[in-house]
C-alpha positions in Angstrom: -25.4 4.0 -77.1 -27.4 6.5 -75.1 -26.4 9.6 -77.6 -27.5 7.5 -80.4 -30.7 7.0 -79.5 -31.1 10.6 -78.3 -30.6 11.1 -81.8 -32.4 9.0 -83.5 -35.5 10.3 -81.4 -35.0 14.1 -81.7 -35.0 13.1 -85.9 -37.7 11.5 -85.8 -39.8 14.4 -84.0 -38.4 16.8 -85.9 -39.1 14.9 -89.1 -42.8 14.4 -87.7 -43.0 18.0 -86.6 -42.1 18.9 -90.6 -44.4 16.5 -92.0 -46.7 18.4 -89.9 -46.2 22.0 -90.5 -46.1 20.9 -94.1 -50.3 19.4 -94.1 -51.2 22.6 -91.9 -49.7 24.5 -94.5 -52.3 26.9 -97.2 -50.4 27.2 -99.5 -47.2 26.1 -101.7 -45.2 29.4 -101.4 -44.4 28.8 -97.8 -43.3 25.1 -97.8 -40.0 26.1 -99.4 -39.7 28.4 -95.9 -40.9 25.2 -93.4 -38.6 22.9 -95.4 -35.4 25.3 -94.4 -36.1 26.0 -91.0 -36.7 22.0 -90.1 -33.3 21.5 -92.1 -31.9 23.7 -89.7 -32.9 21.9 -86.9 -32.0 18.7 -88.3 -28.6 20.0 -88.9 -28.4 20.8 -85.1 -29.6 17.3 -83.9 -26.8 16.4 -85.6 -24.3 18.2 -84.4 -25.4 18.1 -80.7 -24.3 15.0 -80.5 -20.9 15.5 -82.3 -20.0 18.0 -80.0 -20.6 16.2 -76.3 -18.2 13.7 -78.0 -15.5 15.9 -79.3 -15.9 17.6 -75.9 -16.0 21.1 -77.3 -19.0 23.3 -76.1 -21.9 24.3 -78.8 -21.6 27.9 -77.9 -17.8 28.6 -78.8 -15.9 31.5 -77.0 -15.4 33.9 -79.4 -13.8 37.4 -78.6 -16.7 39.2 -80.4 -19.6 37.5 -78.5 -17.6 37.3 -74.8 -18.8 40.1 -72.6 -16.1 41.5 -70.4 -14.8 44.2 -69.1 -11.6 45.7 -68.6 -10.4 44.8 -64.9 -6.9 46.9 -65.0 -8.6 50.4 -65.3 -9.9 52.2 -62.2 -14.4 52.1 -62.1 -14.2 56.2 -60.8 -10.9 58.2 -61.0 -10.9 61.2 -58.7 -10.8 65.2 -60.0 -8.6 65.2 -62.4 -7.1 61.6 -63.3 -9.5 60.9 -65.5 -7.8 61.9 -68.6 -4.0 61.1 -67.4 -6.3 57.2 -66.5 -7.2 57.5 -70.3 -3.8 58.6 -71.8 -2.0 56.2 -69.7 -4.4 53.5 -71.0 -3.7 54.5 -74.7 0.1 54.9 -74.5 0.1 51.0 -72.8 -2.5 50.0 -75.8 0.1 51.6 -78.5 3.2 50.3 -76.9 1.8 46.8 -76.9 0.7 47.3 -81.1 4.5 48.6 -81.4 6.3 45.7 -79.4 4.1 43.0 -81.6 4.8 45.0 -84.7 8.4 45.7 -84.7 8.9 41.9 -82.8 7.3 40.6 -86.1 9.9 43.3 -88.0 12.9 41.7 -86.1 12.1 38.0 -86.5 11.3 38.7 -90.1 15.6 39.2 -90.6 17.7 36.1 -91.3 19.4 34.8 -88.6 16.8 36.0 -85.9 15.2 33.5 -83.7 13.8 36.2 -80.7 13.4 39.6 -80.1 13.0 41.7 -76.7 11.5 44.7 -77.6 11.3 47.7 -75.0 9.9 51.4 -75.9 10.0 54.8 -73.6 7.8 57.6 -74.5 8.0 60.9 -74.4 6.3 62.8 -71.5 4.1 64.8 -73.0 1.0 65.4 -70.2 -0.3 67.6 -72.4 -3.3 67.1 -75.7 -6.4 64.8 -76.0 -6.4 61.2 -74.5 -6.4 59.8 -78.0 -3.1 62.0 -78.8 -0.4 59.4 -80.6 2.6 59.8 -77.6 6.3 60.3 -78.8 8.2 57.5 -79.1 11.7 58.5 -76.9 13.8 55.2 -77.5 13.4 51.8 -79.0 15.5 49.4 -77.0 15.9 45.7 -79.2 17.6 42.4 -77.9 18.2 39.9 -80.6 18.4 36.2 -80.2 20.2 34.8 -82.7 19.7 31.3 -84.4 22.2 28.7 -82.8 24.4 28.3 -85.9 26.3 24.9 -86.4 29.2 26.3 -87.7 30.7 29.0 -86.0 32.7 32.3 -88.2 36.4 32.1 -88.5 37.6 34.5 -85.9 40.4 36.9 -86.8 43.7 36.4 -85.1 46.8 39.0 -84.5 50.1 37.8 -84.0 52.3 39.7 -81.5 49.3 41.4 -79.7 47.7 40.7 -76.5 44.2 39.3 -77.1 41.1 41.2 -77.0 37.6 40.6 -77.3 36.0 43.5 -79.4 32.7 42.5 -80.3 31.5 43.4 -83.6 28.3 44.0 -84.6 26.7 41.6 -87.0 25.1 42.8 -90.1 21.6 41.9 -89.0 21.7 44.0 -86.1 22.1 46.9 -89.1 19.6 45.4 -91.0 16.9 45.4 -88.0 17.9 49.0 -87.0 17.0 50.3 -90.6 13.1 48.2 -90.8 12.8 49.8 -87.5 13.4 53.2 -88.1 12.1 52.6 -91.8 8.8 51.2 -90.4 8.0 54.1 -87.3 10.1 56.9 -89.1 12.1 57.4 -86.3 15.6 58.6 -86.1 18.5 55.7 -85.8 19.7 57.3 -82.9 16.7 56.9 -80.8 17.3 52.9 -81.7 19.8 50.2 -79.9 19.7 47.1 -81.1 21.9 44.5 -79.2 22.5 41.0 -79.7 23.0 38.8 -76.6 
């Protein structure tokens, strides 16, 4: 009851406050101007209200407006360790772009419910801080999707059973978007499935 009449006050001074500016005005070209801004604030008066009781704050969080800074990097490296500081930092940025791109690759193939993705560089200590690193090996554990029915197994007669594990097509399938996607040779790839 209390928010209501909060804003039933606040529009009527801001309604009074327009009425107002509009009599003080000299002239017609400027009422179009005063009649915009009070809509404005009429339009927050409004809201204030709505958002107290949906409990969500007026000023939102949002990633471009939040002010932070980076706590996992050093404030002053010593001689030297400021560039391997700034390569370091770029080869963790990449690897984290690669992991959420190829992840998104994996789970894109039929039969994939999960991906692990794990990626070794190159070392290469050498060329600017923003230098792309060398991707040394892509290392991929699939999930698969629980499946209902299970494959027909093949059976031998008159031979002592083993358990070769063959490799399903999608583990193929993945290996070629991967190498496809990051032009990287199929050798440098393992895919498993556990």
């Amino acid at each position: 009851m209390q928010t209501l009449q909060t804003l039933v006050r606040n529009l009527a001074m801001i309604l009074l406050l327009a009425t107002f500016l509009e009599m003080l005005l000299p002239n017609k070209s400027m009422r179009g101007f005063v009649q915009m801004v009070m809509g404005l604030f009429v339009i927050s008066a409004v809201l204030a209200p709505i958002t107290t009781f949906l409990h969500t704050p007026l000023a939102m969080d949002i990633p471009a407006w939040t002010a932070t800074t980076p706590q996992d990097l050093p404030v002053i490296a010593t001689e030297g360790q400021g560039s391997k500081i700034g390569r370091d930092a770029v080869q963790e940025q990449y690897r984290q772009i690669l992991v959420h791109q190829i992840q998104a690759l994996a789970l894109g193939t039929k039969g994939v419910e999960n991906a692990l993705i794990d990626i070794e560089f190159e070392d290469g200590g050498e060329g600017a801080v923003t230098d792309q690193p060398k991707i040394a090996l892509v290392s991929v554990t699939l999930t698969s999707v629980k499946e209902e029915i299970q494959p027909v197994q093949p059976i031998t007669i008159g031979q002592s059973p083993t358990t070769v594990k063959t490799q399903s097509p999608k583990v193929d399938e993945v290996r070629e978007r991967i190498a496809a996607f990051i032009s990287l040779s199929k050798d440098k790839i393992i895919v498993q499935e556990s």
